[in-house]
N, CA and C atoms of all chains as a GROMACS GRO file, in nm:
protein
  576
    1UNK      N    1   3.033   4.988   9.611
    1UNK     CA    2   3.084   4.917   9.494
    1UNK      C    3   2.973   4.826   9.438
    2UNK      N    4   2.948   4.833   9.301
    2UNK     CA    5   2.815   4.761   9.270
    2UNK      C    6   2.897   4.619   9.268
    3UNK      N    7   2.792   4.496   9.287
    3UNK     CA    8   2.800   4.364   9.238
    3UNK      C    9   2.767   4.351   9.135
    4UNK      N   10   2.875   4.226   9.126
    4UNK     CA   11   2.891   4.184   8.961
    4UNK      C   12   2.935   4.041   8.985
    5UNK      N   13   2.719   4.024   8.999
    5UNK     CA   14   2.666   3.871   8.994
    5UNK      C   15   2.657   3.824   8.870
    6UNK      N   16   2.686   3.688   8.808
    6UNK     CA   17   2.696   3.682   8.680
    6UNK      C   18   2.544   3.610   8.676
    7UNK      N   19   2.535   3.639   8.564
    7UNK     CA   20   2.388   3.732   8.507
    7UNK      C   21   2.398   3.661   8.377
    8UNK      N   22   2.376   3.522   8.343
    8UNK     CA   23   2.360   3.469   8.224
    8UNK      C   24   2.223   3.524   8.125
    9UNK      N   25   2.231   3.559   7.988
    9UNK     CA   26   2.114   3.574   7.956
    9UNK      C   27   2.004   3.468   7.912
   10UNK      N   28   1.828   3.444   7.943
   10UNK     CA   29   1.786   3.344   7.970
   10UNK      C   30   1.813   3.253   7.805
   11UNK      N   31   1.840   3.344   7.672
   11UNK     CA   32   1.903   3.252   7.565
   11UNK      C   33   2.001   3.218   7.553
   12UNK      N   34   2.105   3.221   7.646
   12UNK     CA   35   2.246   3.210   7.681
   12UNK      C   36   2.214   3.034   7.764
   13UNK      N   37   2.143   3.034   7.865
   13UNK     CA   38   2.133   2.949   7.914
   13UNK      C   39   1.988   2.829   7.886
   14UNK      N   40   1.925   2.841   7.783
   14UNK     CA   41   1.836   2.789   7.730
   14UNK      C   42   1.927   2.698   7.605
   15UNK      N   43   2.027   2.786   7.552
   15UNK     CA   44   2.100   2.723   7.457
   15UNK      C   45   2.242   2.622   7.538
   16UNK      N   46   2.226   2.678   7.637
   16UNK     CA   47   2.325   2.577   7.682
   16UNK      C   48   2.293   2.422   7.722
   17UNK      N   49   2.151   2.478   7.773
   17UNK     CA   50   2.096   2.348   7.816
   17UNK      C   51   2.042   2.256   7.709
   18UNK      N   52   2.044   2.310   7.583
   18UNK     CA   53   2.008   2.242   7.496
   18UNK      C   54   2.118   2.138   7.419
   19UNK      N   55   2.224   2.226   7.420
   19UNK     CA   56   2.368   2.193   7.391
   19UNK      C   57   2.410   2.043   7.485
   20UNK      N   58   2.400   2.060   7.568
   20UNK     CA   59   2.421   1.986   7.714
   20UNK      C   60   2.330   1.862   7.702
   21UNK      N   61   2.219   1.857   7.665
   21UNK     CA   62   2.106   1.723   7.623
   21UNK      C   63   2.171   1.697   7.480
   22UNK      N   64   2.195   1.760   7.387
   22UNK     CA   65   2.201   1.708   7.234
   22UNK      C   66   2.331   1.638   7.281
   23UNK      N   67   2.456   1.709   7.355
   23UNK     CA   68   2.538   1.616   7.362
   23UNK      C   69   2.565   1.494   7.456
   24UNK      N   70   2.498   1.474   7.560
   24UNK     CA   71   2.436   1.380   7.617
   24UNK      C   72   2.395   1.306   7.587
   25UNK      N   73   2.301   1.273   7.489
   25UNK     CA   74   2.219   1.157   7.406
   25UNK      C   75   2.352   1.144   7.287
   26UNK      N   76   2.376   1.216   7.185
   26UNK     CA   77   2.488   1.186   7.121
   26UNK      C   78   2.601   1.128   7.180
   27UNK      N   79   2.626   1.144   7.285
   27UNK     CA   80   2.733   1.065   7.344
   27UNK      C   81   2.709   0.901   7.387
   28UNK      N   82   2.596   0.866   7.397
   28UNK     CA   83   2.521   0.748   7.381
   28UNK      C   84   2.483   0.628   7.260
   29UNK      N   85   2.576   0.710   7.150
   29UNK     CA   86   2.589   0.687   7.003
   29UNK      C   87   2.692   0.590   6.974
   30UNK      N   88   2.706   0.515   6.852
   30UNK     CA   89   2.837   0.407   6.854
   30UNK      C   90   2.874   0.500   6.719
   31UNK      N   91   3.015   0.532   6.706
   31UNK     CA   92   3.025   0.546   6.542
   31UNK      C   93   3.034   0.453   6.423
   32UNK      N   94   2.998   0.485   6.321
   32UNK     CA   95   2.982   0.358   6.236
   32UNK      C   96   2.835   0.316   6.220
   33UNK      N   97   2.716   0.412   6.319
   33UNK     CA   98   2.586   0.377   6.318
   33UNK      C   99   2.532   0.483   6.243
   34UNK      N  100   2.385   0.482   6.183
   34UNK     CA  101   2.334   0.561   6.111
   34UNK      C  102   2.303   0.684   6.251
   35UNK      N  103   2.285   0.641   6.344
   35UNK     CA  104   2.265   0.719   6.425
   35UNK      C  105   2.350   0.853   6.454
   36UNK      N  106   2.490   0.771   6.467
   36UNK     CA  107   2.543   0.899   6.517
   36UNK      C  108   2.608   0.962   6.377
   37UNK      N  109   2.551   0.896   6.283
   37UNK     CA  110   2.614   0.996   6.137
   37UNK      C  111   2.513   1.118   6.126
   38UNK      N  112   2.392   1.066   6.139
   38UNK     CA  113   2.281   1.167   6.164
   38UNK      C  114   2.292   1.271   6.284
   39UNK      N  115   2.345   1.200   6.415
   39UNK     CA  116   2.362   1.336   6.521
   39UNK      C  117   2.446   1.396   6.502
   40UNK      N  118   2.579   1.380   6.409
   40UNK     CA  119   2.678   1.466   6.370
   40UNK      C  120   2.646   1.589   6.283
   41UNK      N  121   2.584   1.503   6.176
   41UNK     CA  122   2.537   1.562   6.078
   41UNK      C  123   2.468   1.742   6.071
   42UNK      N  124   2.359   1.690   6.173
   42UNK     CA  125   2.259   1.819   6.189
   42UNK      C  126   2.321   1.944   6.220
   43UNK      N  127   2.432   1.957   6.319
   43UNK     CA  128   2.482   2.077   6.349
   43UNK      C  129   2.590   2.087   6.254
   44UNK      N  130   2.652   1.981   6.176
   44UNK     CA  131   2.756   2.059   6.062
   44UNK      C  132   2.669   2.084   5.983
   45UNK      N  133   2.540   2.092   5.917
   45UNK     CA  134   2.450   2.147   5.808
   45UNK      C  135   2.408   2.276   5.856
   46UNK      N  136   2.293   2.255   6.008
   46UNK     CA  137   2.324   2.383   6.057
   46UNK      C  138   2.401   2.525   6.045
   47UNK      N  139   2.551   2.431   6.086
   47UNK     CA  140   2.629   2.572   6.070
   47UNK      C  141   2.725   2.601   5.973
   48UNK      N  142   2.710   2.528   5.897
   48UNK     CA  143   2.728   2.564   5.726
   48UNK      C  144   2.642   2.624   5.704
   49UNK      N  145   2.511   2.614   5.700
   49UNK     CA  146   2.396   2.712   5.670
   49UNK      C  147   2.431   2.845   5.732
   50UNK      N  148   2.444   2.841   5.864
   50UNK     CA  149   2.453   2.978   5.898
   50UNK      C  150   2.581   3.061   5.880
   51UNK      N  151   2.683   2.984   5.826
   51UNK     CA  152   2.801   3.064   5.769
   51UNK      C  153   2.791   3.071   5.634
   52UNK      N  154   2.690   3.070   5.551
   52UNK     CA  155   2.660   3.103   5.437
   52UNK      C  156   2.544   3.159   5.468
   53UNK      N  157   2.467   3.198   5.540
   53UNK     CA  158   2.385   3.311   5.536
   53UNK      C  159   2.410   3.436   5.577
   54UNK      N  160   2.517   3.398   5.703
   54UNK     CA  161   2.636   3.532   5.744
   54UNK      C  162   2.719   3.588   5.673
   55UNK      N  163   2.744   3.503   5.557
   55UNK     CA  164   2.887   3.574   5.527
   55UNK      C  165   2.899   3.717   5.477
   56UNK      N  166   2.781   3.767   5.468
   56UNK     CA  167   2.876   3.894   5.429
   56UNK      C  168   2.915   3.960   5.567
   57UNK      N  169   2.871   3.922   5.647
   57UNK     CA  170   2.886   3.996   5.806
   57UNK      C  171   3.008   4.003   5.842
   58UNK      N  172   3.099   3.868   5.783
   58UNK     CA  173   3.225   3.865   5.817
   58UNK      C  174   3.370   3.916   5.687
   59UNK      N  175   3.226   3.975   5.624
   59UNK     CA  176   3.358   4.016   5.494
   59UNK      C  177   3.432   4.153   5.549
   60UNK      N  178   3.454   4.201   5.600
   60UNK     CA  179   3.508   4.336   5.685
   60UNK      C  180   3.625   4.350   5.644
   61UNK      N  181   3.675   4.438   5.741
   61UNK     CA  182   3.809   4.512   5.732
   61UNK      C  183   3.875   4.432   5.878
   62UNK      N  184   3.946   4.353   5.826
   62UNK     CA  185   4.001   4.183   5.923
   62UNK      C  186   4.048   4.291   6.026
   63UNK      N  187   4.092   4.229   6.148
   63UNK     CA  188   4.111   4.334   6.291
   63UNK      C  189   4.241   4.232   6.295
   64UNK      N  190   4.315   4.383   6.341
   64UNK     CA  191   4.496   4.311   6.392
   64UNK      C  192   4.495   4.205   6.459
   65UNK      N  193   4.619   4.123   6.446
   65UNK     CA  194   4.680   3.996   6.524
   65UNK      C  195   4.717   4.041   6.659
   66UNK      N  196   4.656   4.029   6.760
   66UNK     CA  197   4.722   4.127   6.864
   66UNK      C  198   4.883   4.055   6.862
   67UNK      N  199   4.945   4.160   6.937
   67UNK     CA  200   5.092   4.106   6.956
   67UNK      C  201   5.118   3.962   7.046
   68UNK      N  202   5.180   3.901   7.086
   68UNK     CA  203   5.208   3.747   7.143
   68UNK      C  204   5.180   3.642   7.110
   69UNK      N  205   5.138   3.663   6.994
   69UNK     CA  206   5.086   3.520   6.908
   69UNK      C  207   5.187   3.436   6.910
   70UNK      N  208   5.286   3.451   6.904
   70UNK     CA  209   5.349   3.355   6.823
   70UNK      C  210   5.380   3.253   6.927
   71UNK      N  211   5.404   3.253   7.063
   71UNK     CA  212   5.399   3.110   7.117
   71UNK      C  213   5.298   3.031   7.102
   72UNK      N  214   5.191   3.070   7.081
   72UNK     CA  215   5.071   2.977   7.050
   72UNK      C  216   5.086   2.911   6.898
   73UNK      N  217   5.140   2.984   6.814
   73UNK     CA  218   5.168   2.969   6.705
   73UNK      C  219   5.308   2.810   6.718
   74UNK      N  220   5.396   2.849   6.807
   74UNK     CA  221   5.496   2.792   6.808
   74UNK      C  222   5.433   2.639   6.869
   75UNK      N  223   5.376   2.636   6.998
   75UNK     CA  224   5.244   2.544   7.035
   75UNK      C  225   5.152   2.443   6.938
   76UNK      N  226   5.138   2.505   6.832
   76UNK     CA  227   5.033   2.489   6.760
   76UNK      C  228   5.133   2.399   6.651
   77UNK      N  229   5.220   2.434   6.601
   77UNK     CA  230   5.356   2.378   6.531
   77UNK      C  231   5.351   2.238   6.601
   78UNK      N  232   5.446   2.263   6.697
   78UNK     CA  233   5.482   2.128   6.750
   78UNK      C  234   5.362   2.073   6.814
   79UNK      N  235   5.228   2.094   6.837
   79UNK     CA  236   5.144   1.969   6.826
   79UNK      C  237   5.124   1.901   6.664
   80UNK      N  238   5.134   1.945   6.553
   80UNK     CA  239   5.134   1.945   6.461
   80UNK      C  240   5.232   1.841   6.412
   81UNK      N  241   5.339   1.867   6.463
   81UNK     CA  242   5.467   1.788   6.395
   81UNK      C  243   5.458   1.656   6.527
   82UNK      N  244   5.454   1.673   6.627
   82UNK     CA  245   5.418   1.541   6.720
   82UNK      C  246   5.321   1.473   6.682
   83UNK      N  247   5.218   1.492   6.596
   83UNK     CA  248   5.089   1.402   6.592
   83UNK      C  249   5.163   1.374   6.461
   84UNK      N  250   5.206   1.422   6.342
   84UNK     CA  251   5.268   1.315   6.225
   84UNK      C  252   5.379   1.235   6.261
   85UNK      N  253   5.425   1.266   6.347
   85UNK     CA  254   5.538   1.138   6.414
   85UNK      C  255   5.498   1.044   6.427
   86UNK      N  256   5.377   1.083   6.521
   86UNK     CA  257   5.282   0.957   6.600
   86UNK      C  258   5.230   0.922   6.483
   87UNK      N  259   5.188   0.944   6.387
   87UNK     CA  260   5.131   0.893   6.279
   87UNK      C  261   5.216   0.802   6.222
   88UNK      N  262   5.299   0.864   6.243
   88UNK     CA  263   5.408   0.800   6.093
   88UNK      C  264   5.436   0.644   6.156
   89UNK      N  265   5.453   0.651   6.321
   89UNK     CA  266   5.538   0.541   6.360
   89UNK      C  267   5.380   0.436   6.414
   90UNK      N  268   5.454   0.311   6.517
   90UNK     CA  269   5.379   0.209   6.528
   90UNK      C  270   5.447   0.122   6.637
   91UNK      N  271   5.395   0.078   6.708
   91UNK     CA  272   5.244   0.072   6.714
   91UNK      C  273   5.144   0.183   6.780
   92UNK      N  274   5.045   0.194   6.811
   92UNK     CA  275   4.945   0.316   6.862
   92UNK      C  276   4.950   0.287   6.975
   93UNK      N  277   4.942   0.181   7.076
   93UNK     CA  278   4.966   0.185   7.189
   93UNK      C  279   5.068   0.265   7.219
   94UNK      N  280   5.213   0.257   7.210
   94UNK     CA  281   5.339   0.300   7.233
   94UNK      C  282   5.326   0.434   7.178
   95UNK      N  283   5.274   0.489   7.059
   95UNK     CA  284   5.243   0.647   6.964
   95UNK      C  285   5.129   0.678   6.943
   96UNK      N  286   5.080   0.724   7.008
   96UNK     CA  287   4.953   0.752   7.042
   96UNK      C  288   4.873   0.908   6.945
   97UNK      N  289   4.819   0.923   6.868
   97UNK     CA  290   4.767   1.024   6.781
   97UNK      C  291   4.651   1.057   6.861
   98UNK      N  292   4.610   1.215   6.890
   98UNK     CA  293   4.552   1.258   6.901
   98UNK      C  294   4.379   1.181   6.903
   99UNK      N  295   4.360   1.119   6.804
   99UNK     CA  296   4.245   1.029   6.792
   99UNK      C  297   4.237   0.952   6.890
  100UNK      N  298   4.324   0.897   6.885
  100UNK     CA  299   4.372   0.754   6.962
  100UNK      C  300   4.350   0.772   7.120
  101UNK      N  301   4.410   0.874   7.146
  101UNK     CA  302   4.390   0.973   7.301
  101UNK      C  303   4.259   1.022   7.321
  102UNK      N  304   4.200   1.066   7.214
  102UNK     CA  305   4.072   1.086   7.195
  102UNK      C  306   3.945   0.967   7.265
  103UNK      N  307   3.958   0.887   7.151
  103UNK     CA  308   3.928   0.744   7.155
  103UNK      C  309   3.930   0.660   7.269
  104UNK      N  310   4.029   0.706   7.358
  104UNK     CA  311   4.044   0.634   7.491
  104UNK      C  312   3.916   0.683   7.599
  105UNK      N  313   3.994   0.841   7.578
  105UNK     CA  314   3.895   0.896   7.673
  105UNK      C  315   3.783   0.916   7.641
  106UNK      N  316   3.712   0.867   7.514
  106UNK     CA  317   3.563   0.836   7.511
  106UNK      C  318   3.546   0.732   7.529
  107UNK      N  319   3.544   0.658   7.597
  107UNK     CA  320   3.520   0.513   7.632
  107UNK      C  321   3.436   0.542   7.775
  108UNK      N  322   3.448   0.708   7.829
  108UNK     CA  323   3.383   0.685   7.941
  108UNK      C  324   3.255   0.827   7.842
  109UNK      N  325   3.145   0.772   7.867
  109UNK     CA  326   3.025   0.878   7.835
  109UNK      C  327   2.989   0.986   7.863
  110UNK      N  328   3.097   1.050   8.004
  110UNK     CA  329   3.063   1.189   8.039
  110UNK      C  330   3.165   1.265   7.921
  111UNK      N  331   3.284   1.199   7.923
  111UNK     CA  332   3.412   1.245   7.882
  111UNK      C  333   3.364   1.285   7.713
  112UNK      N  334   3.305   1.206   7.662
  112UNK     CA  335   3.245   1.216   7.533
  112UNK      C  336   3.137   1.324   7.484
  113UNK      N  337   3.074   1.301   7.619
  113UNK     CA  338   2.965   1.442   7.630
  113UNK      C  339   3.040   1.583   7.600
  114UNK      N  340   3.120   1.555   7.692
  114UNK     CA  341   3.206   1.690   7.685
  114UNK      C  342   3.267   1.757   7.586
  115UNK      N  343   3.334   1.646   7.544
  115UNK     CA  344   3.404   1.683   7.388
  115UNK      C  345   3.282   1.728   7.286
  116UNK      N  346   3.211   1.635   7.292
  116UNK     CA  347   3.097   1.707   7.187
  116UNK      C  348   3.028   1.840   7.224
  117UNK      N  349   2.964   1.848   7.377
  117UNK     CA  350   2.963   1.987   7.391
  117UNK      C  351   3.094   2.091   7.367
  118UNK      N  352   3.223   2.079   7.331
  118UNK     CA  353   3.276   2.147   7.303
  118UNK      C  354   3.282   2.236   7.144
  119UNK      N  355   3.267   2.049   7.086
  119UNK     CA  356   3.301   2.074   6.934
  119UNK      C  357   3.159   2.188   6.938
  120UNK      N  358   3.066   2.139   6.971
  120UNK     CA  359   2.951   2.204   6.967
  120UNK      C  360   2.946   2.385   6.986
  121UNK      N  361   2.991   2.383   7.075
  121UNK     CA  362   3.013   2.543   7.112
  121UNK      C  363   3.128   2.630   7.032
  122UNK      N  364   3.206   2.557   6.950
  122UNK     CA  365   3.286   2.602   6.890
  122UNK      C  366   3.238   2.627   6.737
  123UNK      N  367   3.150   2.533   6.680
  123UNK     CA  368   3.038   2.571   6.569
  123UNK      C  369   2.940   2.693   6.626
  124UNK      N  370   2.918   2.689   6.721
  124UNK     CA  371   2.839   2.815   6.719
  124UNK      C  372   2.872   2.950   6.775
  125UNK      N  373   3.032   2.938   6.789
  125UNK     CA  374   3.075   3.033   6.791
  125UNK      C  375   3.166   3.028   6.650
  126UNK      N  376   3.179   3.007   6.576
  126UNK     CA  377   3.195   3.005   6.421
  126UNK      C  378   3.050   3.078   6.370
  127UNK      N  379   2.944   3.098   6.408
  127UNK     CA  380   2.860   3.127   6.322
  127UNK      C  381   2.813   3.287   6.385
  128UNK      N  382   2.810   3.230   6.520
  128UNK     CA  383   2.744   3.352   6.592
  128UNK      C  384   2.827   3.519   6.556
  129UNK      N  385   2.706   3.623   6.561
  129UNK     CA  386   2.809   3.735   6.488
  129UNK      C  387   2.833   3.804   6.658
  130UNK      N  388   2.936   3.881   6.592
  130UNK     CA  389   3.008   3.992   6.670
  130UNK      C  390   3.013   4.103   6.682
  131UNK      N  391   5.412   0.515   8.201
  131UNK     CA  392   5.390   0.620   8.064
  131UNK      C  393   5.475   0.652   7.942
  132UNK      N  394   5.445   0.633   7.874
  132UNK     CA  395   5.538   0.611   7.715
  132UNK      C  396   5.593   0.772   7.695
  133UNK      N  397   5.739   0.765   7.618
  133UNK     CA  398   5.788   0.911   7.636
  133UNK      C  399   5.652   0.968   7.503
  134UNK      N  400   5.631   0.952   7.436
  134UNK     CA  401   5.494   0.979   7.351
  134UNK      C  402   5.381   1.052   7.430
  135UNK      N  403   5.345   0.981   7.533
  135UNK     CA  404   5.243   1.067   7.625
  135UNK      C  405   5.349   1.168   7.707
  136UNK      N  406   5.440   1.140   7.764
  136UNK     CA  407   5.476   1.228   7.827
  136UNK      C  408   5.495   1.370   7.740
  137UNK      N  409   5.505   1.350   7.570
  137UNK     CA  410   5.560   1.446   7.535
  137UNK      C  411   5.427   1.532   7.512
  138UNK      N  412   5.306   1.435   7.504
  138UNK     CA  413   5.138   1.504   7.461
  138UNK      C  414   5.135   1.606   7.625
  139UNK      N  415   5.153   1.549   7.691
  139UNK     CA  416   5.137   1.604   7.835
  139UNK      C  417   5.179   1.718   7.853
  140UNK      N  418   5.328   1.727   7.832
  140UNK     CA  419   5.412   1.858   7.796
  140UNK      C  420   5.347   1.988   7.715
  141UNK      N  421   5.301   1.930   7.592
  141UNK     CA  422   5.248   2.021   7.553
  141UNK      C  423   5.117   2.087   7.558
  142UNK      N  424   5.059   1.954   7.634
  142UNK     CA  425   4.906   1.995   7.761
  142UNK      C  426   4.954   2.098   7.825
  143UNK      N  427   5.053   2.099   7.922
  143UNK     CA  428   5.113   2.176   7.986
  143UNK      C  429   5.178   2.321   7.946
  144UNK      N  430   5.224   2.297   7.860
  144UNK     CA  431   5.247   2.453   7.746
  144UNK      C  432   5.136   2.539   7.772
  145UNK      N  433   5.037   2.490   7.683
  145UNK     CA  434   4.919   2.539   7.677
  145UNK      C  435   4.870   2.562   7.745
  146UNK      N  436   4.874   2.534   7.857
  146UNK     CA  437   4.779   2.592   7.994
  146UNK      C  438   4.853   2.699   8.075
  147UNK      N  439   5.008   2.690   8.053
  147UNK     CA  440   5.111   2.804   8.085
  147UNK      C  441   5.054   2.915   8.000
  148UNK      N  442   5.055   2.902   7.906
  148UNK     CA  443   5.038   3.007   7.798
  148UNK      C  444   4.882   3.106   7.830
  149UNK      N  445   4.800   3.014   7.827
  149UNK     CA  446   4.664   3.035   7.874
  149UNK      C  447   4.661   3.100   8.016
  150UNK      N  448   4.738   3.050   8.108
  150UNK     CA  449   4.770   3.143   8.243
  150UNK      C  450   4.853   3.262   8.237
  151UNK      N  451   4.924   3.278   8.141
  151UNK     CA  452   5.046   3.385   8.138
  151UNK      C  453   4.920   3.464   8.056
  152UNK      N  454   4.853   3.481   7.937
  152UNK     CA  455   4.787   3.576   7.909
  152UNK      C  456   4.660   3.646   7.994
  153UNK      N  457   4.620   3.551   8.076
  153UNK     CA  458   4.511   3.660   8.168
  153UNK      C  459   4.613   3.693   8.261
  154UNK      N  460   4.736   3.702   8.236
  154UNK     CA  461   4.823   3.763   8.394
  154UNK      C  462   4.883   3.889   8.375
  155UNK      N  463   4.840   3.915   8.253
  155UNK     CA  464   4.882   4.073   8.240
  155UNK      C  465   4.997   4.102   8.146
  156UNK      N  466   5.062   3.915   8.084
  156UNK     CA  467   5.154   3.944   8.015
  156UNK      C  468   5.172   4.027   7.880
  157UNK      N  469   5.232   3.916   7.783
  157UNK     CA  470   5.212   4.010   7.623
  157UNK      C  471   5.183   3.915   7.546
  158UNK      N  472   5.214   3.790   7.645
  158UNK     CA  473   5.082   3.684   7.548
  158UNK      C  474   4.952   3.675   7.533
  159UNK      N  475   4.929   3.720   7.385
  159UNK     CA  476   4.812   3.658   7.339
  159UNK      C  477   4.713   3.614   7.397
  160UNK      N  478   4.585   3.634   7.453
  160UNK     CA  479   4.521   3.591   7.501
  160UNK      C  480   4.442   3.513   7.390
  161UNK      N  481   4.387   3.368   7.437
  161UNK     CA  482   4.336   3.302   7.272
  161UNK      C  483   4.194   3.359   7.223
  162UNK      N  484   4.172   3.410   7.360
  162UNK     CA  485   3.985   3.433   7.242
  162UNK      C  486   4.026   3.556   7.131
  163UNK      N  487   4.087   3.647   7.148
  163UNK     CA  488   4.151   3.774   7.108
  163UNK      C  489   4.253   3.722   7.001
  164UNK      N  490   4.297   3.600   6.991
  164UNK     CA  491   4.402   3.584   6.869
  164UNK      C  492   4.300   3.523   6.755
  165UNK      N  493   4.232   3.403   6.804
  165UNK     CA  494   4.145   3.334   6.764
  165UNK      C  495   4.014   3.451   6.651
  166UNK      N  496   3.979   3.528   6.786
  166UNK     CA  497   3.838   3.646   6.725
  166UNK      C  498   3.943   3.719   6.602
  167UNK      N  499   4.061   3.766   6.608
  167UNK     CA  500   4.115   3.837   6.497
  167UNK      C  501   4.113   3.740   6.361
  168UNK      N  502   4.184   3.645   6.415
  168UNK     CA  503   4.217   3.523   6.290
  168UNK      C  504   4.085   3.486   6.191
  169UNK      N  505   3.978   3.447   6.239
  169UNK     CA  506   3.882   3.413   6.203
  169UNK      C  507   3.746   3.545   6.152
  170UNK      N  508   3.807   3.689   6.183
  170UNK     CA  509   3.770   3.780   6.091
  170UNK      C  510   3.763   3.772   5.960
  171UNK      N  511   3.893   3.675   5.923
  171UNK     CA  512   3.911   3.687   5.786
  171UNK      C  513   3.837   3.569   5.743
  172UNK      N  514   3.802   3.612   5.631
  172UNK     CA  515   3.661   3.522   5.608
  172UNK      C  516   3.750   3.374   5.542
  173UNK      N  517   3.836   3.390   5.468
  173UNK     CA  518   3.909   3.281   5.454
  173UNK      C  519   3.999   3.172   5.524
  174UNK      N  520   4.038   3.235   5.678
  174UNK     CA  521   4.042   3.150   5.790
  174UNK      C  522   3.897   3.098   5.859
  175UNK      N  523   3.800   3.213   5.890
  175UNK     CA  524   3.678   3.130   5.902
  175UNK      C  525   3.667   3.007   5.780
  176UNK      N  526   3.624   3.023   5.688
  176UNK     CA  527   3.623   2.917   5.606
  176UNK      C  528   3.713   2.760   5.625
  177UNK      N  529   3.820   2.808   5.651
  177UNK     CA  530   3.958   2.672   5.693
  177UNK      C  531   3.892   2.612   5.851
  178UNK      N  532   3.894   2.732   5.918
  178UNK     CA  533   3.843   2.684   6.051
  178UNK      C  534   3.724   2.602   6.071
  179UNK      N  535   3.607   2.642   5.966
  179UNK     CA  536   3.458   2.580   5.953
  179UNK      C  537   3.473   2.421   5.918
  180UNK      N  538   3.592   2.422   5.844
  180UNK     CA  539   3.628   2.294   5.758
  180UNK      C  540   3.695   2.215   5.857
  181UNK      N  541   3.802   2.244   5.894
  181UNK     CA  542   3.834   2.130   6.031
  181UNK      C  543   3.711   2.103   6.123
  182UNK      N  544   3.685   2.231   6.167
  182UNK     CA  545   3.570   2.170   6.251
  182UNK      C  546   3.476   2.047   6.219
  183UNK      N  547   3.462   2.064   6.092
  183UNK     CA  548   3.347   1.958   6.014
  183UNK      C  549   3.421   1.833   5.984
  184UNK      N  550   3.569   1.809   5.960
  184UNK     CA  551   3.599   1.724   5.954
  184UNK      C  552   3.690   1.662   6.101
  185UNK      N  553   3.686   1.730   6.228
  185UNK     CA  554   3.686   1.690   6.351
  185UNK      C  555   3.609   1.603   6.389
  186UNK      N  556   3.432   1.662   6.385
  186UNK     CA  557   3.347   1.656   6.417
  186UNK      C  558   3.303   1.506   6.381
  187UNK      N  559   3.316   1.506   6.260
  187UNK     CA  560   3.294   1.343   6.168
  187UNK      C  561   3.405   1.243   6.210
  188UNK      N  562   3.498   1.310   6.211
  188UNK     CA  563   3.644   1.196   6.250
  188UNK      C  564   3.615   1.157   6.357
  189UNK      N  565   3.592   1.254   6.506
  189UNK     CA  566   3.538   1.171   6.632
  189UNK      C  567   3.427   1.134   6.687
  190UNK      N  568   3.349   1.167   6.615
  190UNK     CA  569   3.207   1.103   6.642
  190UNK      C  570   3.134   1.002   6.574
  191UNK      N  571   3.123   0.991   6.457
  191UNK     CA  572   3.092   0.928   6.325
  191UNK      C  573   3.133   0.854   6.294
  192UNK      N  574   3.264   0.857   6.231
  192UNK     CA  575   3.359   0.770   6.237
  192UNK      C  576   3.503   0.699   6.302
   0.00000   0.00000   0.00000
């Protein structure tokens, strides 16, 4: 039976590690500073750029919804309608919005890292083709 | 814990049911596969590009 060692490719993991430092130092950022308007900045220009240099790549013939969507769909609803509740009402301690939960758990710098390496990987899988 | 978090929690919890029930062989949706279809269309990419960008600014930036 062959092994099936996982086998990152070396731009697979060159970009990760890059990902992993940009959000590291960005997480070291206050918002409200020129700083971290600028570390935000670069990868939403970035990958606006590269979804306007892609786009015709993604003009296709759209591929089916596979079937079972819809609990995620249903998921996706009621986080939706729970965060305008929480919006609507007061105080934020007691109703807590998504931000707010957010907001907490960046108060610690790994936790922040993370999130940004996320947002991060999720822009470049918005751009990257298929 | 405020029934508010408990109810964010819950639906932490959804989601990770859901996310376990599709690699288990069910008929849910697996998300990269709902997600990769959705965002074929160049006009959900587009919506999707746009939250992202205004995520991105909302929790970091500002």
């Amino acid at each position: 039976m062959p092994s099936r060692r996982f086998r990152p490719a070396p731009s697979g993991v060159a970009a990760a590690l890059l990902g992993a430092s940009y959000a590291g130092y960005a997480s070291g950022t206050t918002p409200f500073t020129w700083t971290a308007n600028f570390l935000v900045a670069v990868p939403i220009v970035l990958v606006l750029a590269g979804l306007a240099v892609r786009w015709r790549r993604w003009a296709t013939v759209p591929r089916a919804v596979p079937e079972g969507w819809w609990p995620w769909a249903a998921v996706l609803v009621a986080v939706l309608l729970w965060e305008l509740v929480n919006y609507l009402a007061v105080p934020r301690t007691t109703h807590p919005t998504l931000s707010s939960l957010s907001d907490r758990a960046m108060q610690w710098r790994a936790a922040k890292a993370a999130l940004i390496l996320c947002w991060l990987w999720i822009g470049v899988a918005l751009v990257r083709p298929k | 814990m405020t029934a508010s978090l408990a109810v964010w929690a819950l639906l932490a919890g959804t989601a990770a049911l859901l996310w376990a029930l599709s690699h288990a062989g069910t008929k849910v949706a697996r998300p990269g596969a709902l997600t990769g279809a959705l965002v074929a269309r160049p006009a959900v990419r587009m919506v999707v590009a746009l939250v992202w960008v205004w995520v991105g600014w909302h929790l970091f930036a500002r």
